[in-house]
C-alpha positions in Angstrom: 9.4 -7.6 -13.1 9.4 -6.6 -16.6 10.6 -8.5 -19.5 11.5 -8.0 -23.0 12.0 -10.9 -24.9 14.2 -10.1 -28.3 14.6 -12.7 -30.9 18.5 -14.7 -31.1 20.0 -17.6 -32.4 20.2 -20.6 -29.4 23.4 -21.9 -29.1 25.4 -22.6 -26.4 27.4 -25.8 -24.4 25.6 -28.2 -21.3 28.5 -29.9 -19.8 28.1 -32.7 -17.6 29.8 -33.8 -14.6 32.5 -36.5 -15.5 35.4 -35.8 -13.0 36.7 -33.2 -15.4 40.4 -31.7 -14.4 40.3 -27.9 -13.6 40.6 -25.4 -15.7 37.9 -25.8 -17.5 34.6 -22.9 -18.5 31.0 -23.8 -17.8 28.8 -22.2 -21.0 25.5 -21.2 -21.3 25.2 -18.3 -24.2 22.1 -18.5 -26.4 22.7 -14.9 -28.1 19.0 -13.5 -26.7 18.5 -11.0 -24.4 15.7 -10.2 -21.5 15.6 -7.2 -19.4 15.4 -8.0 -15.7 16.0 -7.3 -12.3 19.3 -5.9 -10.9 19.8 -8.8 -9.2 20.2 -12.3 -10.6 22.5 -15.4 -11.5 22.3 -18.9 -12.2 22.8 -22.0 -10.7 25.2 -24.5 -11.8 27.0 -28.4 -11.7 30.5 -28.9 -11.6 32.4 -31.0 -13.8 35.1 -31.1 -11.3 36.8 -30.3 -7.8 38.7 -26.4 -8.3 37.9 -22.9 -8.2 35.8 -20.7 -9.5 37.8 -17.9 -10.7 35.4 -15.2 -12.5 32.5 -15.1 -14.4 31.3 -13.6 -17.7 28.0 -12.4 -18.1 26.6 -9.8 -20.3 24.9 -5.9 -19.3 21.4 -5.3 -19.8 21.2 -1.3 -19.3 23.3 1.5 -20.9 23.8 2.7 -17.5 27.4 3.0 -15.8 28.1 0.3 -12.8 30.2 1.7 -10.7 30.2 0.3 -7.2 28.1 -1.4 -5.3 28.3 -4.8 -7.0 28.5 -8.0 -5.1 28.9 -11.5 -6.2 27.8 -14.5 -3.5 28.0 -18.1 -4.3 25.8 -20.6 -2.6 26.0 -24.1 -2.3 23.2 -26.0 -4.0 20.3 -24.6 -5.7 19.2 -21.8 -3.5 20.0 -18.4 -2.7 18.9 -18.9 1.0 21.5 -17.5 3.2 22.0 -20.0 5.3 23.9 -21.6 2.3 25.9 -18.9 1.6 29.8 -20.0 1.0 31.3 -16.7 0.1 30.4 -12.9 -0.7 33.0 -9.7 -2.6 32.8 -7.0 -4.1 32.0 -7.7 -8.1 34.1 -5.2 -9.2 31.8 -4.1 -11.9 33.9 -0.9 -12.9 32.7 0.1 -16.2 29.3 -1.2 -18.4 27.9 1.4 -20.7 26.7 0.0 -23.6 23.6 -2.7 -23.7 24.6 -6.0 -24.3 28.0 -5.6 -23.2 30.5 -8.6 -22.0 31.2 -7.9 -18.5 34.0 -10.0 -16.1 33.5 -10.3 -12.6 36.8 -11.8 -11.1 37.5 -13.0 -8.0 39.7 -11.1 -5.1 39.0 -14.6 -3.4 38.5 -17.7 -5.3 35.7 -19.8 -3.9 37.0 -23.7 -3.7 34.3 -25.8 -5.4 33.5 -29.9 -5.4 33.1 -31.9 -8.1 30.0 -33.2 -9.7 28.2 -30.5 -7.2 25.2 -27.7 -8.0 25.8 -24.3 -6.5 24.6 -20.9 -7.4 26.5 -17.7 -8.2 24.2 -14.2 -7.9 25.0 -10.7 -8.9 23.5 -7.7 -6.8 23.0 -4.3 -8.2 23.8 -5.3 -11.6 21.2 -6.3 -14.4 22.7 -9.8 -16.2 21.0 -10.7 -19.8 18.4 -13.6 -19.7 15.8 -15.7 -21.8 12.5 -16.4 -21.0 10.3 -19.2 -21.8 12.8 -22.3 -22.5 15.4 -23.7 -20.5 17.6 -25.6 -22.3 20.7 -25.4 -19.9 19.6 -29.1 -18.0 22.2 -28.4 -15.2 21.1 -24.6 -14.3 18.0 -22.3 -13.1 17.8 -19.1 -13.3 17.8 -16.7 -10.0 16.5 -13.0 -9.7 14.6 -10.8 -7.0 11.4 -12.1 -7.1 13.3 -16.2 -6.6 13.5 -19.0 -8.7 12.8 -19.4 -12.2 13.4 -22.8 -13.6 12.1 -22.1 -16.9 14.5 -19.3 -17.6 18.0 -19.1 -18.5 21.0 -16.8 -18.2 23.6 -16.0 -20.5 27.0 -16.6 -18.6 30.7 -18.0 -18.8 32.0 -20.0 -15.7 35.6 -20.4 -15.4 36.8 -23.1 -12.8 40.5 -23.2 -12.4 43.1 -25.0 -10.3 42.6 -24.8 -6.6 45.0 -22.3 -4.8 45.6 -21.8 -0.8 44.6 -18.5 -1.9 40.6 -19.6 -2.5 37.6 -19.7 0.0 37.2 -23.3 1.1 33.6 -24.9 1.0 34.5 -26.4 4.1 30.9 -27.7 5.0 32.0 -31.0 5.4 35.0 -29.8 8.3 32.1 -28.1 9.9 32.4 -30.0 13.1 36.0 -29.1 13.6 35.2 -25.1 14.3 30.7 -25.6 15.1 30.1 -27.3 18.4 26.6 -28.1 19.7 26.4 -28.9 22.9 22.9 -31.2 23.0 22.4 -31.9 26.9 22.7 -28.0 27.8 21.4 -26.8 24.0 24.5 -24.1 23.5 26.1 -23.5 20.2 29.3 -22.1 20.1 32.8 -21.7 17.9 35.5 -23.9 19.2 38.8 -23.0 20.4 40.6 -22.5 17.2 38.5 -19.9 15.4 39.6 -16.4 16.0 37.8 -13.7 17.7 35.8 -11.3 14.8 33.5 -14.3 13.6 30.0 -14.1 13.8 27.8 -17.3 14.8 24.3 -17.7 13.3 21.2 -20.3 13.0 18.7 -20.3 10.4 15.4 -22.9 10.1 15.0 -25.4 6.7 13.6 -22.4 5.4 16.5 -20.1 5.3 15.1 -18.0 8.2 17.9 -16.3 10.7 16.8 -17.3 14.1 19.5 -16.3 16.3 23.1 -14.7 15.6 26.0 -13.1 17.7 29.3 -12.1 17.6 32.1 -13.6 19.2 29.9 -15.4 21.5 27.8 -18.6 22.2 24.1 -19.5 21.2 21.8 -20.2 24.2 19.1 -22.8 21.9 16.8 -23.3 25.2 13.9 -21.7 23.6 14.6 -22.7 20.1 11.6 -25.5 19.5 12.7 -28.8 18.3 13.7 -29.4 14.9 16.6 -29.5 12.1 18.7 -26.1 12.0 21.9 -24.9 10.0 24.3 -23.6 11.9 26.5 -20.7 10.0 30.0 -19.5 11.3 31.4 -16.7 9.3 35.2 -16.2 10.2 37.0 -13.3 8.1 36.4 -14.4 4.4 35.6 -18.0 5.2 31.7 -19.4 6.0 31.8 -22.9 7.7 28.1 -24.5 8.0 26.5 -27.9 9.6 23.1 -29.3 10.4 22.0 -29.7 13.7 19.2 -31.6 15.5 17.9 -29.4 18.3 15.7 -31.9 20.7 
C-alpha cells in the first residue's frame, strides 16, 4: 500500500465515554492527508447508548464514486465477519475533487451501546489518513492489508437518538432467535425468525466454518472449541458464542 504523507496542522477532539446523552459527534480531524487503500475506517468508543446516523470522512482521489460503496459496522475492534452488525449501500454519489468532505448516511441506523468500541469500514472508497502517530486514544485505523494501530483517520461520527427505525445490536438477545442444541450438536434459528435468514459459524479467528439458508447446522464434525454463531435475518445480524464439546 502506498502512502503519501503531506504536512497539516493536528487538531482534532478525543471524547471519552461518560454516559453522554445522544446526539452527540465523535471527532478525529488532524487537517493531514495519506493516500491509501480503497477500503478503510476506524474504530471507535461510544460516549453513549443511540445510533449512529452517518459519517463524514474526507476523499483521497479526484476520481468520481459512483456506486459500489458500502459501509459495515462491527462490533469491537475488528473487521472479522463474524462481528459484523450491519452492512448498506454508502451512497457515495458524487466525490471529484481531492480532499473533499464526503457524507455517508444511513438508510438504516445501526443502534449502538454506550461506553462500547466498534468499527465502521468503507469499501470501494479511498478515506484520508495519517501515518506515524496516533493520537486518537479511543480508535485504530483499518484498511485492506488489517490493522494499523499507529495510524489515524480523519472522520466525523454522528450518534443520535435511537429510533425503531435502526438496526439493533442485539448480541446480547442472541439466545432468543440462536439455539444450540449441545446433546445432538445442531444449530438452528428458533421459531420466531422468518424464513430468508441465513445461519452461519465462524472460529475465534473469524473463519466461516459452516453456513446455510433457512435451515439447521449439523456441528457433528465441527472439533471442539469456542464458535460464534451468526444469524442474518433481512437487515438485522443477531450473534452468540457457543461451546461445541
Amino acid at each position: 500500500m502506498k502512502r503519501l504523507l503531506l504536512c497539516g496542522v493536528l487538531a482534532f477532539v478525543s471524547w471519552k465515554a461518560n454516559g453522554q446523552t445522544a446526539p452527540y459527534s465523535i471527532n478525529q480531524n488532524h487537517n493531514g492527508c495519506c493516500g491509501g487503500g480503497a477500503n478503510s475506517g476506524s474504530s471507535f468508543l461510544t460516549l453513549g447508548a443511540g445510533q449512529i446516523d452517518s459519517i463524514k470522512v474526507y476523499n483521497r482521489s479526484s476520481q468520481d464514486y459512483l456506486t459500489g460503496n458500502v459501509v459495515s459496522v462491527f462490533l469491537g475492534n475488528t473487521t472479522n465477519a463474524a462481528s459484523l452488525l450491519h452492512s448498506e449501500d454508502a451512497g457515495v454519489v458524487h466525490t471529484s475533487g481531492v480532499q473533499q468532505e464526503v457524507m455517508i448516511r444511513f438508510t438504516n441506523p445501526v443502534h449502538v451501546a454506550a461506553a462500547t468500541t466498534y468499527t465502521f469500514y468503507i469499501e470501494g472508497f479511498p478515506t484520508r489518513f495519517d501515518s506515524g502517530s496516533n493520537t486518537y486514544a479511543d480508535g485504530t485505523y483499518w484498511t485492506e492489508t488489517g490493522e494499523h494501530p499507529t495510524d489515524e483517520m480523519d472522520f466525523i461520527l454522528y450518534i443520535g437518538e435511537i429510533t425503531t427505525t435502526g438496526i439493533d445490536n442485539a448480541t446480547n438477545q442472541s439466545e432468543n432467535y440462536i439455539l444450540y442444541r449441545s446433546v445432538d450438536k445442531i444449530l438452528e434459528a428458533s421459531a420466531a425468525v422468518a424464513p430468508g435468514y441465513e445461519l452461519s459459524l465462524y472460529d475465534g479467528n473469524g473463519n466461516l466454518i459452516s453456513s446455510a439458508n433457512n435451515h439447521k447446522l449439523i456441528l457433528s464434525g465441527v472439533p471442539q472449541g469456542v464458535y460464534v454463531a451468526r444469524l442474518k435475518s433481512g437487515n438485522v445480524i443477531y450473534t452468540s458464542k457457543i461451546m461445541v464439546q
